[in-house]
Biopython code that builds the backbone (N, CA, C, O; Angstrom):
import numpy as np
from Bio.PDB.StructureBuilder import StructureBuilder

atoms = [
    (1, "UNK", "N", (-18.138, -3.499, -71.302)),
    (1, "UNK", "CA", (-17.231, -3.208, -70.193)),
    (1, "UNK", "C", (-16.143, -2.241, -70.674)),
    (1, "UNK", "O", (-15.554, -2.587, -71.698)),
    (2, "UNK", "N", (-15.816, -1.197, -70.159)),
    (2, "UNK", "CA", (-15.219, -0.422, -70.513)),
    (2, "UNK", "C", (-13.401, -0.652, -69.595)),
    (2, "UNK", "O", (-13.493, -0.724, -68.369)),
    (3, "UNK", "N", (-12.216, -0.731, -70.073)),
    (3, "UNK", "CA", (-11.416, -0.616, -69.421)),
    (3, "UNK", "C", (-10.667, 0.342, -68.813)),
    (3, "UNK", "O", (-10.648, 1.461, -69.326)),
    (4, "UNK", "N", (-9.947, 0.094, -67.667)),
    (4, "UNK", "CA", (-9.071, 1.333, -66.629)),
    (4, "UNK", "C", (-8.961, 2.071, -67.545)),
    (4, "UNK", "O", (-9.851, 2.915, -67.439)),
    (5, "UNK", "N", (-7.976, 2.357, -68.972)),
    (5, "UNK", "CA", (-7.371, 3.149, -69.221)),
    (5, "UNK", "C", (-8.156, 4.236, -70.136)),
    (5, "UNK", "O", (-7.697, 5.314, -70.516)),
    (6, "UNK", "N", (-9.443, 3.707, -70.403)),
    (6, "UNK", "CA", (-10.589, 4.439, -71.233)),
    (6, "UNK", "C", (-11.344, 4.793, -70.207)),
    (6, "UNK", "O", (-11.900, 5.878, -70.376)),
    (7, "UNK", "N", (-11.576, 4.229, -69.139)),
    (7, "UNK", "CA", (-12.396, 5.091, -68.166)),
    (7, "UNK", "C", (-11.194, 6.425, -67.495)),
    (7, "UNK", "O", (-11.548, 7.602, -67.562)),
    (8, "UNK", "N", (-10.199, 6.158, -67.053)),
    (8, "UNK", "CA", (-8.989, 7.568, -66.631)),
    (8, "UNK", "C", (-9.356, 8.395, -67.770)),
    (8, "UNK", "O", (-9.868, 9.461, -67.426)),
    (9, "UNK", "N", (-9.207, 8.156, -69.487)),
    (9, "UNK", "CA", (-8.911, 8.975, -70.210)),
    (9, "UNK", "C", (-10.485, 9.713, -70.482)),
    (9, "UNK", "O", (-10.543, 10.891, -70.834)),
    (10, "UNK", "N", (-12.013, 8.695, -70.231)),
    (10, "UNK", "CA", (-13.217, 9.823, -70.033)),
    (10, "UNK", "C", (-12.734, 11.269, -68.971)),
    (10, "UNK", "O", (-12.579, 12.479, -69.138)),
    (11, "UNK", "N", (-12.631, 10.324, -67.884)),
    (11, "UNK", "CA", (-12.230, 11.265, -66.187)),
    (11, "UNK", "C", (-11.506, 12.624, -66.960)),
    (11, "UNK", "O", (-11.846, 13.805, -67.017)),
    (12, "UNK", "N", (-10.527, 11.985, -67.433)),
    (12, "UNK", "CA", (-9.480, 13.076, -67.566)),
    (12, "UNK", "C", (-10.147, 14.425, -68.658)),
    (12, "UNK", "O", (-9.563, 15.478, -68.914)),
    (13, "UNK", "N", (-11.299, 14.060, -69.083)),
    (13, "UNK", "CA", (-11.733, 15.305, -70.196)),
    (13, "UNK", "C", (-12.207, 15.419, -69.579)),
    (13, "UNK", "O", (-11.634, 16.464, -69.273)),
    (14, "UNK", "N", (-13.424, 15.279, -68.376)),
    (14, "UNK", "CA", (-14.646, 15.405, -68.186)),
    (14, "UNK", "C", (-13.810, 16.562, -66.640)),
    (14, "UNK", "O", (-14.265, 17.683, -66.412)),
    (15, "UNK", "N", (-12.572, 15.946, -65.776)),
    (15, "UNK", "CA", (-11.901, 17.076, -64.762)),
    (15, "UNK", "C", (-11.652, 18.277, -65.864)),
    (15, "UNK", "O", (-12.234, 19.306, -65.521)),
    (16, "UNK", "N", (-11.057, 18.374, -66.887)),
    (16, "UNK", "CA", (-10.387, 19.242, -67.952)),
    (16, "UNK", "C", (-10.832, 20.608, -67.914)),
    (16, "UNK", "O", (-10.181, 21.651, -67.846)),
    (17, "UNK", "N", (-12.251, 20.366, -67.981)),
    (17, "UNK", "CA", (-12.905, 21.401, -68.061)),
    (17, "UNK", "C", (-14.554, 21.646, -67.194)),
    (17, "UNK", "O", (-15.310, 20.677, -67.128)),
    (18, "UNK", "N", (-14.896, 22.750, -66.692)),
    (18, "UNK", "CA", (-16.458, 22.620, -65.822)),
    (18, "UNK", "C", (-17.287, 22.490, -66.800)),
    (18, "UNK", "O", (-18.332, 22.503, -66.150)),
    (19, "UNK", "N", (-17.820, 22.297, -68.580)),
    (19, "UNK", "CA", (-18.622, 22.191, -69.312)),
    (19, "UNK", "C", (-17.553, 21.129, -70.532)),
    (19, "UNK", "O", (-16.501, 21.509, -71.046)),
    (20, "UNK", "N", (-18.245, 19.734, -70.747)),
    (20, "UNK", "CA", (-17.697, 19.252, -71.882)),
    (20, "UNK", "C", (-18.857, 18.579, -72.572)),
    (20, "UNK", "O", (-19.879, 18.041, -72.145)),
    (21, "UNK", "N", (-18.241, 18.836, -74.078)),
    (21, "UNK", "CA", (-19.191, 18.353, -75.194)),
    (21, "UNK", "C", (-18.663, 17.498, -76.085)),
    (21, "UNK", "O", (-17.893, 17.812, -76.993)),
    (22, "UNK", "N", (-19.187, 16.098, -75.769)),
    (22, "UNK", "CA", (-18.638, 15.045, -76.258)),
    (22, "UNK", "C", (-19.711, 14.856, -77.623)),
    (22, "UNK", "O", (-20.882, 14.488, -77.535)),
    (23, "UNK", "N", (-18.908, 15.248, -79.026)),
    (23, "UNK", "CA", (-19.901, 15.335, -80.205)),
    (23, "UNK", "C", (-19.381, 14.466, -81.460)),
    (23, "UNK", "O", (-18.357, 13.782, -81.482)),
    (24, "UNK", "N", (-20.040, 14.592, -82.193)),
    (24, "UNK", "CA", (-19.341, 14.163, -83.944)),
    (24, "UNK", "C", (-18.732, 15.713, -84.645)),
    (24, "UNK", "O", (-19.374, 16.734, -84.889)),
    (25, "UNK", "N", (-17.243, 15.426, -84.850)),
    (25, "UNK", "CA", (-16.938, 17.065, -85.243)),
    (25, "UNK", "C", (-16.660, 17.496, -84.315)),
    (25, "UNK", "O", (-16.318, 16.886, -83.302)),
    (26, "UNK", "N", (-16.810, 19.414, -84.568)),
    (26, "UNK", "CA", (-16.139, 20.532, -83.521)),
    (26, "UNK", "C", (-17.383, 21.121, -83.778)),
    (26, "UNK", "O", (-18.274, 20.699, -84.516)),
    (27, "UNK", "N", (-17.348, 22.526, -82.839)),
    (27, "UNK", "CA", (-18.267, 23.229, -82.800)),
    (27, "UNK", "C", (-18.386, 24.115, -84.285)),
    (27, "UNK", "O", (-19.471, 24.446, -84.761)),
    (28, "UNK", "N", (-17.199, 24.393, -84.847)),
    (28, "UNK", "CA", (-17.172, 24.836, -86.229)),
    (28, "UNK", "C", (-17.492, 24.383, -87.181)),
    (28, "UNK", "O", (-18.171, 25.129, -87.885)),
    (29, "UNK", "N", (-17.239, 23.140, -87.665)),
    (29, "UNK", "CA", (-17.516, 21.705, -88.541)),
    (29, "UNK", "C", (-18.293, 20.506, -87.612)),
    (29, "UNK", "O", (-17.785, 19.479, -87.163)),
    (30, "UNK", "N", (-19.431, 20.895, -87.501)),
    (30, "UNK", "CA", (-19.951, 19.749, -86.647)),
    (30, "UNK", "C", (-20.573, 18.412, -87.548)),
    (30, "UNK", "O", (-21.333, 18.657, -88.485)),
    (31, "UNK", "N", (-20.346, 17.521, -87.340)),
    (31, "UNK", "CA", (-20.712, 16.584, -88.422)),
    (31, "UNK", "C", (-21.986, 15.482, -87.967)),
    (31, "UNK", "O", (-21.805, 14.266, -88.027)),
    (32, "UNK", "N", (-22.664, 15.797, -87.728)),
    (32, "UNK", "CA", (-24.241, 15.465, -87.187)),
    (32, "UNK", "C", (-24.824, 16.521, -86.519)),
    (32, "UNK", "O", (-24.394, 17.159, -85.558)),
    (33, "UNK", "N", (-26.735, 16.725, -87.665)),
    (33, "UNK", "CA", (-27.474, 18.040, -87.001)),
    (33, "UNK", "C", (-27.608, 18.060, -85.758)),
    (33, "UNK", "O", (-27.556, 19.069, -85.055)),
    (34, "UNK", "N", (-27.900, 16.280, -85.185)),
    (34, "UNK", "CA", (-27.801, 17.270, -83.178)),
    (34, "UNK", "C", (-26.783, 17.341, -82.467)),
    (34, "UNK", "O", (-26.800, 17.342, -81.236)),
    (35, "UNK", "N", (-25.364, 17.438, -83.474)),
    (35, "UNK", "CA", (-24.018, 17.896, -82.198)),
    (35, "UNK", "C", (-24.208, 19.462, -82.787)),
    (35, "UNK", "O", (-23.834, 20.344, -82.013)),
    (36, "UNK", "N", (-24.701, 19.847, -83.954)),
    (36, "UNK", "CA", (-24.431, 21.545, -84.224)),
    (36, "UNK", "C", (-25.828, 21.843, -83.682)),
    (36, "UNK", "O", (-25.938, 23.061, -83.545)),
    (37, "UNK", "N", (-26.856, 21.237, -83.348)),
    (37, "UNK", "CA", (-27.781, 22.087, -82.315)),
    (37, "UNK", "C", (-27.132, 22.428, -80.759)),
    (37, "UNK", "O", (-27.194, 23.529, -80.213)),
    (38, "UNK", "N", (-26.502, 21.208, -80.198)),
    (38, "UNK", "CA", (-26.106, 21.838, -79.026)),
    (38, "UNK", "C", (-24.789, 22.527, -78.731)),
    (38, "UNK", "O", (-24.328, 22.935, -77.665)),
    (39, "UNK", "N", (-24.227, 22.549, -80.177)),
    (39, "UNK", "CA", (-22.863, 23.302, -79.832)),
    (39, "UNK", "C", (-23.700, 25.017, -80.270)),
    (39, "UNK", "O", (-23.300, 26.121, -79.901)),
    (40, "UNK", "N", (-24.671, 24.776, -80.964)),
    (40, "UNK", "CA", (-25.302, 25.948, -81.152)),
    (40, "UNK", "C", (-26.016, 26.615, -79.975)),
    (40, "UNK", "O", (-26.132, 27.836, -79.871)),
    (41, "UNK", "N", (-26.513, 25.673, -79.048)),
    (41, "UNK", "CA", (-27.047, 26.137, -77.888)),
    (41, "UNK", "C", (-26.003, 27.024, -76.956)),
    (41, "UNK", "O", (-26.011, 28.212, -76.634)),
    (42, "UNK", "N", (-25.126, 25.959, -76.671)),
    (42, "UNK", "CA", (-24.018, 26.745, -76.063)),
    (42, "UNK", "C", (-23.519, 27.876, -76.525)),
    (42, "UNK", "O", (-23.155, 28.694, -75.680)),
    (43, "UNK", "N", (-23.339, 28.293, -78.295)),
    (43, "UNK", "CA", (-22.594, 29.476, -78.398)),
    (43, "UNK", "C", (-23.639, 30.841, -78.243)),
    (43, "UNK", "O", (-23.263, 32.006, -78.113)),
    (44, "UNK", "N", (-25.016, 30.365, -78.293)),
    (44, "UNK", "CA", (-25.903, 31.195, -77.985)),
    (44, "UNK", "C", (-25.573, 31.804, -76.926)),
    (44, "UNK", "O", (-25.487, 33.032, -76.891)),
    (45, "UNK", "N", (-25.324, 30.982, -75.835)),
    (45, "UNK", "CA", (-25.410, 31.515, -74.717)),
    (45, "UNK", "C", (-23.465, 32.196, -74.464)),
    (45, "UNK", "O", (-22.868, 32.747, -73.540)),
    (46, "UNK", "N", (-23.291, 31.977, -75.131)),
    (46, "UNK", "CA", (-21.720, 32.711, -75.348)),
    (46, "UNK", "C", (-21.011, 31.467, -74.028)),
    (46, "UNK", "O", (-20.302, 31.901, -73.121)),
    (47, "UNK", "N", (-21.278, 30.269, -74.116)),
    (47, "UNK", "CA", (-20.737, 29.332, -72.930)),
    (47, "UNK", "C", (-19.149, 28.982, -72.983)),
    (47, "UNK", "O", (-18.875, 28.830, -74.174)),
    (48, "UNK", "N", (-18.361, 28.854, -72.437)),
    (48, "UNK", "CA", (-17.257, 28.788, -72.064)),
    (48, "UNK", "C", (-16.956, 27.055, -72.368)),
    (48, "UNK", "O", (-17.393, 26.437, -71.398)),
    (49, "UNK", "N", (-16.433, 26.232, -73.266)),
    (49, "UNK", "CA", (-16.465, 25.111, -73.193)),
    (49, "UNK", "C", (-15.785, 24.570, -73.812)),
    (49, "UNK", "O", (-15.313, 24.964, -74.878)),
    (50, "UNK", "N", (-15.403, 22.592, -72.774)),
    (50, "UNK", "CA", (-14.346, 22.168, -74.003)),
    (50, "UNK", "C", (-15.219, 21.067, -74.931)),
    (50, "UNK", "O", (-16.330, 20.694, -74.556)),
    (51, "UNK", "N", (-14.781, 20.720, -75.826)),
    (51, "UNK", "CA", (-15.425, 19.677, -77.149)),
    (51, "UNK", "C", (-14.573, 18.656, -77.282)),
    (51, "UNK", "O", (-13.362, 18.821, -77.427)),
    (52, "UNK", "N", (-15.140, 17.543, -77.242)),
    (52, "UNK", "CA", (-14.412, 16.242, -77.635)),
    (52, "UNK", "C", (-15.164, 15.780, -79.399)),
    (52, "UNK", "O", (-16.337, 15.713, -79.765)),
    (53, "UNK", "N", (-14.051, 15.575, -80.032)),
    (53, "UNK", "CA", (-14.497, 15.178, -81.402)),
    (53, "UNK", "C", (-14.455, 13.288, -81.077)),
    (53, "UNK", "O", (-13.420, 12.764, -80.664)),
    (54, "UNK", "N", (-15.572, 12.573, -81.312)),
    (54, "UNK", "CA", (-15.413, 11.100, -80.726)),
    (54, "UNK", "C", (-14.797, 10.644, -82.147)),
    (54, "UNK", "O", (-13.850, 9.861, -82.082)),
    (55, "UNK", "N", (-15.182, 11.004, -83.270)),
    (55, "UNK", "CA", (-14.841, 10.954, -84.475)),
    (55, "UNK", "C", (-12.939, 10.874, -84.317)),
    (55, "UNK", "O", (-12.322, 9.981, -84.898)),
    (56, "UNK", "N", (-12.371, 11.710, -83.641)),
    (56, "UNK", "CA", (-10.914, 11.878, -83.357)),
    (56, "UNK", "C", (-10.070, 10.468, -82.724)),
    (56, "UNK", "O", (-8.961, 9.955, -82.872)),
    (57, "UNK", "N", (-11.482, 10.165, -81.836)),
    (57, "UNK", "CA", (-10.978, 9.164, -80.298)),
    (57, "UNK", "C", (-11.824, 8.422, -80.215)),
    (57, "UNK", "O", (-12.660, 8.380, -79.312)),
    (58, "UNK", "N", (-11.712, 7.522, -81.407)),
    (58, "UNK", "CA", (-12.632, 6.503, -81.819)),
    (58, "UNK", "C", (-12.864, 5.541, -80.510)),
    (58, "UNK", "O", (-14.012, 5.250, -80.171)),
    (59, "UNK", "N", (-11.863, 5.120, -79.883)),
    (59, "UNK", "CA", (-11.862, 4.287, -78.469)),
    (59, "UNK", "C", (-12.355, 4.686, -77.687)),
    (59, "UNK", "O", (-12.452, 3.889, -76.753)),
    (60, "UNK", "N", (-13.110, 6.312, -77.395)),
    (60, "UNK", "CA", (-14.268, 6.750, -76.532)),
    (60, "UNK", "C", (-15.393, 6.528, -76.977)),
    (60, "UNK", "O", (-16.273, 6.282, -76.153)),
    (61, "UNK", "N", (-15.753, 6.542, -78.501)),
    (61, "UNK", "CA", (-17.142, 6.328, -78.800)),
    (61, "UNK", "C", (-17.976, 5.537, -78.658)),
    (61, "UNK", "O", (-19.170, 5.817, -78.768)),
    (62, "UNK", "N", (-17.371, 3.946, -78.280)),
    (62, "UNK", "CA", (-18.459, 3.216, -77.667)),
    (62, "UNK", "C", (-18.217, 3.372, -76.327)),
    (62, "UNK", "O", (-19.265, 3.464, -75.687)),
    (63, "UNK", "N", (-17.146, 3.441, -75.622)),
    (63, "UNK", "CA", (-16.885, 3.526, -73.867)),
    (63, "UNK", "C", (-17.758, 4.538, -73.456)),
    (63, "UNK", "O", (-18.511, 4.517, -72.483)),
    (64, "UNK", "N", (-17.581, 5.506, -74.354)),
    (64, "UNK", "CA", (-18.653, 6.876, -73.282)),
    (64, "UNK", "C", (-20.208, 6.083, -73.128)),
    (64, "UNK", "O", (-20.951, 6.005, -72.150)),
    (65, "UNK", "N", (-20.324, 5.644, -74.260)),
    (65, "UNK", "CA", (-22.049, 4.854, -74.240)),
    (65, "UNK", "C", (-22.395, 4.663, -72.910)),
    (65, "UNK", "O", (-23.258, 5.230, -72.240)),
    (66, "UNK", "N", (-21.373, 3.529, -72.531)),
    (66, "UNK", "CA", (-21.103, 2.650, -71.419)),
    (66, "UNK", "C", (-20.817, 3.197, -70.298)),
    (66, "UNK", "O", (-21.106, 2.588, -69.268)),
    (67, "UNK", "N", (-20.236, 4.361, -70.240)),
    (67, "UNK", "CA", (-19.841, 5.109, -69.078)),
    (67, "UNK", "C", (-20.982, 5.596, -68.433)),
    (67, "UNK", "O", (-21.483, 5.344, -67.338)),
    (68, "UNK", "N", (-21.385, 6.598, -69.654)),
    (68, "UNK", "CA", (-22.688, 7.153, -69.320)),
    (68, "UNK", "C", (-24.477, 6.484, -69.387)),
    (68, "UNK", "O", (-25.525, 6.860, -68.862)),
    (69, "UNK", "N", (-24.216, 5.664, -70.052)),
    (69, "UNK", "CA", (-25.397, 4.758, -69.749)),
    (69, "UNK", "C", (-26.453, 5.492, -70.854)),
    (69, "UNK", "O", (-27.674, 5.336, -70.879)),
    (70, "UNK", "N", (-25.592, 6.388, -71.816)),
    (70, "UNK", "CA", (-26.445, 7.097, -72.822)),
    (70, "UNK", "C", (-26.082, 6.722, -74.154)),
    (70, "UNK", "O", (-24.979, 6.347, -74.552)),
    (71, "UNK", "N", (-27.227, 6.879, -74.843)),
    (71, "UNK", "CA", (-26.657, 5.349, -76.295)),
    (71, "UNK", "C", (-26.264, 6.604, -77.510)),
    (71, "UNK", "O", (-26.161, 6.290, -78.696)),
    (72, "UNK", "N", (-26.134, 7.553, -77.196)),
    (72, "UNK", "CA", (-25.711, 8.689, -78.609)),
    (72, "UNK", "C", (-25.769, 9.554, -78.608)),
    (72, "UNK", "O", (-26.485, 10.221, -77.861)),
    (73, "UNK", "N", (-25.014, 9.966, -79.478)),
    (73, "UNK", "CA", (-24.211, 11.613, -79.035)),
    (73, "UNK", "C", (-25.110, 12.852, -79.702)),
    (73, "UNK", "O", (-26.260, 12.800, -80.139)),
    (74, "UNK", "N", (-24.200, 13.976, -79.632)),
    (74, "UNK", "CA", (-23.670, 14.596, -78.190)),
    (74, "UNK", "C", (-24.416, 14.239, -77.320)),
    (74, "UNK", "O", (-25.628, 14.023, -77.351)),
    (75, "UNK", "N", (-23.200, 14.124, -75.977)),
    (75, "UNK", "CA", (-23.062, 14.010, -74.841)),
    (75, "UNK", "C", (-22.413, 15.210, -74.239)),
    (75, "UNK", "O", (-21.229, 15.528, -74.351)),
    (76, "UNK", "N", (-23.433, 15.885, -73.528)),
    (76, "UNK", "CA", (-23.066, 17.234, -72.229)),
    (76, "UNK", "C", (-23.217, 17.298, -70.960)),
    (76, "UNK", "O", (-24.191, 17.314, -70.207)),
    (77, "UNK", "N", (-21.780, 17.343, -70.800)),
    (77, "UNK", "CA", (-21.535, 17.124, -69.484)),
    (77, "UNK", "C", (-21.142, 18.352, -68.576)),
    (77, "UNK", "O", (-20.301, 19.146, -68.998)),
    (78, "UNK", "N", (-21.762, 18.541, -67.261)),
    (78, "UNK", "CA", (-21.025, 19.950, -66.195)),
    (78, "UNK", "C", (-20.805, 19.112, -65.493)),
    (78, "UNK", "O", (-21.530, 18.205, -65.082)),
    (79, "UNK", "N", (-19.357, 19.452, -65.219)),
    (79, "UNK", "CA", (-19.043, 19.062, -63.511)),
    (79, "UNK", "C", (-19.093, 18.148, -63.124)),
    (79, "UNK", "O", (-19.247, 17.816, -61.949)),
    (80, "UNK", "N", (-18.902, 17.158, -64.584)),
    (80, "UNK", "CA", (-18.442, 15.836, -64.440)),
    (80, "UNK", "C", (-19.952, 14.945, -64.750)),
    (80, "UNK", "O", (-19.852, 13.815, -65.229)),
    (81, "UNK", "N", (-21.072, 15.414, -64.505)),
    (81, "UNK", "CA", (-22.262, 15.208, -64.690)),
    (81, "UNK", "C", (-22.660, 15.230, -65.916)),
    (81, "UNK", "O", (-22.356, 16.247, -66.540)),
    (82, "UNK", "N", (-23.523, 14.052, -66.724)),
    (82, "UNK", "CA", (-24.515, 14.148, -67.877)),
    (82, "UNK", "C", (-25.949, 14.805, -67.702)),
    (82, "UNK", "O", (-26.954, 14.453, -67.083)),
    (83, "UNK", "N", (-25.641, 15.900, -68.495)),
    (83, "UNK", "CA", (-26.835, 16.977, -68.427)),
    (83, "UNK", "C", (-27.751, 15.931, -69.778)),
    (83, "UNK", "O", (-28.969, 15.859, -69.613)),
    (84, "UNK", "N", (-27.249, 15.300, -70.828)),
    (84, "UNK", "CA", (-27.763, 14.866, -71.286)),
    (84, "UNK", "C", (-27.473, 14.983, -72.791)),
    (84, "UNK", "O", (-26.297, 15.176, -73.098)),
    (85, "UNK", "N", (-28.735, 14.857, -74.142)),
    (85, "UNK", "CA", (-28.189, 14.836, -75.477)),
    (85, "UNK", "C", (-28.679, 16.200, -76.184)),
    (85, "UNK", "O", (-28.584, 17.251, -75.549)),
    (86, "UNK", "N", (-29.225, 16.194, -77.545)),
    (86, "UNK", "CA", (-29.237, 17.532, -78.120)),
    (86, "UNK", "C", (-31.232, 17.676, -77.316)),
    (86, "UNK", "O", (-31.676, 18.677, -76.755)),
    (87, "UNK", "N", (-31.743, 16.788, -77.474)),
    (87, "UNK", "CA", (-33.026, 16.947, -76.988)),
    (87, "UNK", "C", (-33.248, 18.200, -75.293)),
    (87, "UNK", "O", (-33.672, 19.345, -75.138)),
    (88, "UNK", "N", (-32.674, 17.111, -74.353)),
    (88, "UNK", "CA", (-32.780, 18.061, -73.575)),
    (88, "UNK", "C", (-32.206, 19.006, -73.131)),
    (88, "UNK", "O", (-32.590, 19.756, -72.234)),
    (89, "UNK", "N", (-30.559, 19.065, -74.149)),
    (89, "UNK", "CA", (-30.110, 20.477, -74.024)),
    (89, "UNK", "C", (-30.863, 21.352, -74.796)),
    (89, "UNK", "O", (-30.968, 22.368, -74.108)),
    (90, "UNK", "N", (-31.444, 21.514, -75.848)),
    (90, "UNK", "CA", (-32.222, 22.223, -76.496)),
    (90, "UNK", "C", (-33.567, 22.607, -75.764)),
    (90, "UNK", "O", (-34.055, 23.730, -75.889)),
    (91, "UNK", "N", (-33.948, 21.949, -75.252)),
    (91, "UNK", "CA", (-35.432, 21.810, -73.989)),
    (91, "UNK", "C", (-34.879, 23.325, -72.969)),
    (91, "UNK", "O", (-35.329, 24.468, -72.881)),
    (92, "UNK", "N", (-33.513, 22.491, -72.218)),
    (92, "UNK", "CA", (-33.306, 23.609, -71.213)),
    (92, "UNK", "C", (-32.829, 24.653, -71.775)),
    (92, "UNK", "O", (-33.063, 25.593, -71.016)),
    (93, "UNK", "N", (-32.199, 25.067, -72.839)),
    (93, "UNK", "CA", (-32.055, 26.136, -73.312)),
    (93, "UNK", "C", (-33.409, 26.999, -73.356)),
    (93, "UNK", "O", (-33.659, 28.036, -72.741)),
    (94, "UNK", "N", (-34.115, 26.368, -74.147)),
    (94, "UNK", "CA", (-35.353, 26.880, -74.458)),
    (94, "UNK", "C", (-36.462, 27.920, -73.209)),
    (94, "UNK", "O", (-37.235, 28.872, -73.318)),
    (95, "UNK", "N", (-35.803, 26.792, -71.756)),
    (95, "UNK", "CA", (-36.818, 27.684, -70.865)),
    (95, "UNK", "C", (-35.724, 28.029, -70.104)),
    (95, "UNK", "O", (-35.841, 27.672, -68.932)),
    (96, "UNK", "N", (-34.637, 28.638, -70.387)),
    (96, "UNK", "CA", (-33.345, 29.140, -69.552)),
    (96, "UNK", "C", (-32.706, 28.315, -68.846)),
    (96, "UNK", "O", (-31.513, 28.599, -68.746)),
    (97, "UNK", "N", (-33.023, 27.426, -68.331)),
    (97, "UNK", "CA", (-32.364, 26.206, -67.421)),
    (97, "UNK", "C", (-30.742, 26.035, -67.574)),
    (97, "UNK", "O", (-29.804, 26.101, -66.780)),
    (98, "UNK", "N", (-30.894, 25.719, -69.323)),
    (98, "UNK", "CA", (-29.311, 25.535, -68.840)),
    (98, "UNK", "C", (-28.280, 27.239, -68.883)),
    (98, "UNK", "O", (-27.064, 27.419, -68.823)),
    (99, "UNK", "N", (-29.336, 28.142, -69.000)),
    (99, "UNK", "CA", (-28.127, 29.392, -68.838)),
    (99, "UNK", "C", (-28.338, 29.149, -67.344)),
    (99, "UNK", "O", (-27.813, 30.082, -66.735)),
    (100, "UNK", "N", (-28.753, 28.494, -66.724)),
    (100, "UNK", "CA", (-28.678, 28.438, -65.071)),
    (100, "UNK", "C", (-27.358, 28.215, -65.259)),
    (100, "UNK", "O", (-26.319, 28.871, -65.191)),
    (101, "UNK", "N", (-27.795, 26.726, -65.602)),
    (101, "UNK", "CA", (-26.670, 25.736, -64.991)),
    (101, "UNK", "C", (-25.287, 26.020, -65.241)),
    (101, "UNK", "O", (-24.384, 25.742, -64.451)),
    (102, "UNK", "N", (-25.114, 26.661, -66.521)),
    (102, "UNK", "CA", (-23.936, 26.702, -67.074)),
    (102, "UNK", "C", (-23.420, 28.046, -66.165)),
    (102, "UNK", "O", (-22.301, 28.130, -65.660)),
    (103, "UNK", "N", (-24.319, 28.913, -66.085)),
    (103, "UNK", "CA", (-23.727, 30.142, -64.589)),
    (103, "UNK", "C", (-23.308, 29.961, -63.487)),
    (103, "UNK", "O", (-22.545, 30.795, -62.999)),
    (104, "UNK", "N", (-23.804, 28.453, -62.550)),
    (104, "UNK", "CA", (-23.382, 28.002, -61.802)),
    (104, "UNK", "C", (-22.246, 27.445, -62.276)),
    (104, "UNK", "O", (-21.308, 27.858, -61.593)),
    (105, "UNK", "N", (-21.816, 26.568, -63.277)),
    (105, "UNK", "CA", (-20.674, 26.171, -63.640)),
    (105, "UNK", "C", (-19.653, 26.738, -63.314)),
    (105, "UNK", "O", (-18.650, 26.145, -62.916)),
    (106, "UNK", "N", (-19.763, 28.027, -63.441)),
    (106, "UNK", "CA", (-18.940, 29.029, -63.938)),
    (106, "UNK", "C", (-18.193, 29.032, -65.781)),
    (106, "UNK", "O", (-17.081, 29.345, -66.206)),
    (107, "UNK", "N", (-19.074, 28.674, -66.257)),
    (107, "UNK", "CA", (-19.335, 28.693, -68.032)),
    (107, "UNK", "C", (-19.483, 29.851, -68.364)),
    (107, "UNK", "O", (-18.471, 30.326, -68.878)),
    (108, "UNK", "N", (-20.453, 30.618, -68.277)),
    (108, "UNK", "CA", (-21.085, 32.092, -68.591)),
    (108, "UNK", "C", (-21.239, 33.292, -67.402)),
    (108, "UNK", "O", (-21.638, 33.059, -66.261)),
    (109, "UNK", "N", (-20.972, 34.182, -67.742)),
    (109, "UNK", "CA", (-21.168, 35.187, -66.973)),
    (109, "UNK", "C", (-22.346, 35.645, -66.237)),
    (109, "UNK", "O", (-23.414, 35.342, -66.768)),
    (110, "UNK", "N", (-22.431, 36.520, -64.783)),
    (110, "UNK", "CA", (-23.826, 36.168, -64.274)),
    (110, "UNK", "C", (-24.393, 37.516, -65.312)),
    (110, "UNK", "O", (-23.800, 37.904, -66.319)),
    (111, "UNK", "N", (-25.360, 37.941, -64.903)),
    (111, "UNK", "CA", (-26.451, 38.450, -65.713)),
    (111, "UNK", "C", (-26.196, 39.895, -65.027)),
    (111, "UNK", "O", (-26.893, 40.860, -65.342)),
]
sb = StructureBuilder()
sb.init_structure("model")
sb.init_model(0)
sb.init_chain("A")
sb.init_seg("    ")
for serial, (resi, resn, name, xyz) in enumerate(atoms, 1):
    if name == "N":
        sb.init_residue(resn, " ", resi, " ")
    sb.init_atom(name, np.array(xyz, "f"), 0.0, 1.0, " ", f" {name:<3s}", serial, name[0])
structure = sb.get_structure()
């Protein structure tokens, strides 16, 4: 069960920004290979985005589980939505999908 003030403080990253990446590390120092695959996905695509280090905000790392109903990280989220972990961000990268999504975001520039 996650409480009020850890569910406001998910809300509050996830309004923050239209693309968030809830990982181990930053996109520079990422500290597990599948948070630097999908922070790698994203910089591929030159994506516009904010990063949560759970490592930082230890009191999100089991709540997000719970929030999102997803058991491990990274966690990528648009628009408040779980796009999912490094698997199927790497998937939709792979067949353009998420340069969709992230264009609709307004993340990346149109083409």
């Amino acid at each position: 069960m996650i409480d009020e003030a850890t569910t406001r403080m998910i809300r509050e990253h996830l309004d923050a920004a239209p693309v968030v990446l809830f990982m181990k590390g930053t996109p520079d120092f990422p500290q597990c290979g599948f948070s630097a695959q999908t922070a790698g996905a994203l910089r591929a695509l030159k994506a516009s985005y904010r990063h949560v280090n759970i490592f930082e905000e230890p009191q999100l790392r089991e709540a997000l589980k719970a929030y999102s109903n997803w058991p491990t990280y990274p966690q990528l989220y648009v628009k408040g939505e779980l796009v999912g972990g490094c698997d199927i961000v790497t998937e939709m990268y792979k067949s353009g999908e998420l340069k969709t999504l992230l264009q609709h975001a307004g993340a990346i520039g149109g083409v």
